[in-house]
C-alpha positions in Angstrom: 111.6 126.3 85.4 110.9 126.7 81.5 109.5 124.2 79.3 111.1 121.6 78.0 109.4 122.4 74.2 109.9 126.0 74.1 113.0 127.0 77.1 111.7 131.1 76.8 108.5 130.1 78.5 107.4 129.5 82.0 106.8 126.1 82.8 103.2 125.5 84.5 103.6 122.1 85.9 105.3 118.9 84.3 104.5 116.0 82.2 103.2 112.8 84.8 105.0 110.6 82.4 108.5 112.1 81.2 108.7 114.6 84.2 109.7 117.3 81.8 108.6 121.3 82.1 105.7 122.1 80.3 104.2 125.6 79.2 100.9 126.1 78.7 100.5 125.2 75.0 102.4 122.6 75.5 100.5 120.6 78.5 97.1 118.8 77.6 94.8 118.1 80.9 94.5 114.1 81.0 92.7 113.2 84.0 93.2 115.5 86.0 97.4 115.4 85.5 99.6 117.3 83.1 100.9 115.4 79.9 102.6 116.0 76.9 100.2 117.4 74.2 100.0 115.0 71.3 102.7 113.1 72.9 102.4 111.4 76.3 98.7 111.4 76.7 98.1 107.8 76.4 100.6 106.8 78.2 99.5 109.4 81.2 95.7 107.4 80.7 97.3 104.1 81.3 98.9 104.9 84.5 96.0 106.9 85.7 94.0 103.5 85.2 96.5 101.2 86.7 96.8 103.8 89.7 93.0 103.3 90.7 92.9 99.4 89.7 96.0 100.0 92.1 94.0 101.4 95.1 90.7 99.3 94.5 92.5 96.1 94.6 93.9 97.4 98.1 90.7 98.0 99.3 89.6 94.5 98.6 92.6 93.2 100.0 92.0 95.0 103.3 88.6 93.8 103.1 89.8 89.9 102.8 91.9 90.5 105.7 89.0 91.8 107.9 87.3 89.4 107.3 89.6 86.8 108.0 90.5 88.4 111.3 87.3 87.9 112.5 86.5 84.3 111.6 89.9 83.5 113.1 89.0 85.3 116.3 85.8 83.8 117.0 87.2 80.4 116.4 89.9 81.2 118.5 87.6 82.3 121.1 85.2 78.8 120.9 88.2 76.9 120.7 89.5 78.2 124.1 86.2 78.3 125.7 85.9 74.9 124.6 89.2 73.6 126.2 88.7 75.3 129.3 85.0 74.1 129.8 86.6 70.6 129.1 89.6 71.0 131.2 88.6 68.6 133.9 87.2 65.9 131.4 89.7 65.3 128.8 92.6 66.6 130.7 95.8 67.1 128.1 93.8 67.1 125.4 91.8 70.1 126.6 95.2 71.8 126.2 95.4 71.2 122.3 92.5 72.7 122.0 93.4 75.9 124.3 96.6 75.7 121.9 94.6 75.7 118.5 93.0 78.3 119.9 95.7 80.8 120.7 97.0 80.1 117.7 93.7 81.3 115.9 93.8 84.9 117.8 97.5 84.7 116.8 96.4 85.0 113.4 93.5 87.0 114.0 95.7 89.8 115.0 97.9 89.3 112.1 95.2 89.9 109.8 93.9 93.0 111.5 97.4 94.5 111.5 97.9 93.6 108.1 95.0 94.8 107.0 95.5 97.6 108.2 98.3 98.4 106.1 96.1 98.7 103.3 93.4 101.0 104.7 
């Protein structure tokens, strides 16, 4: 490959925002990607940025979903306790609250997967 400025010199590596061959007096270092010199280096800056807003806002998503997981599983786990240790006294309704409670690990295991994802 040959850059895209000057085509009789070696290319060391491309520009992160126009993906075109650079040579060495052509590329400028911006954090820690090639660029365009005098061209592209701003541009290069703003996506480096919105790449690590990018992966810190993923980290506090999978944060929010940890969280969530385990609230929802301990009040999935009272609510079941609850309905079982009630069984014999409220009968049917005992069941809705065995119900509610499945439905909360439901969801507590929908949140760990999912957060997960963004690990």
């Amino acid at each position: 490959m040959h850059c895209f400025y000057h085509p009789e010199k070696p290319a060391v590596g491309l520009c992160r925002f126009c993906q075109r061959g650079l040579c060495i007096e052509c590329a400028a270092v911006v954090e820690d990607v090639l660029s365009c010199k005098a061209r592209h280096e701003d541009q290069v800056r703003g996506q480096e940025r919105l790449a690590s807003r990018s992966l810190l806002q993923a980290a506090r998503f999978a944060a929010v979903y940890w969280r969530n997981a385990i609230f929802y599983g301990l009040a999935g786990t009272v609510f079941i306790a609850f309905g079982l240790w009630q069984l014999k006294w409220l009968g049917l309704q005992a069941f809705v609250f065995i119900m509610l409670g499945g439905f909360l690990l439901y969801a507590a295991i929908a949140n760990y997967l999912e957060g997960r994802r963004y690990r």
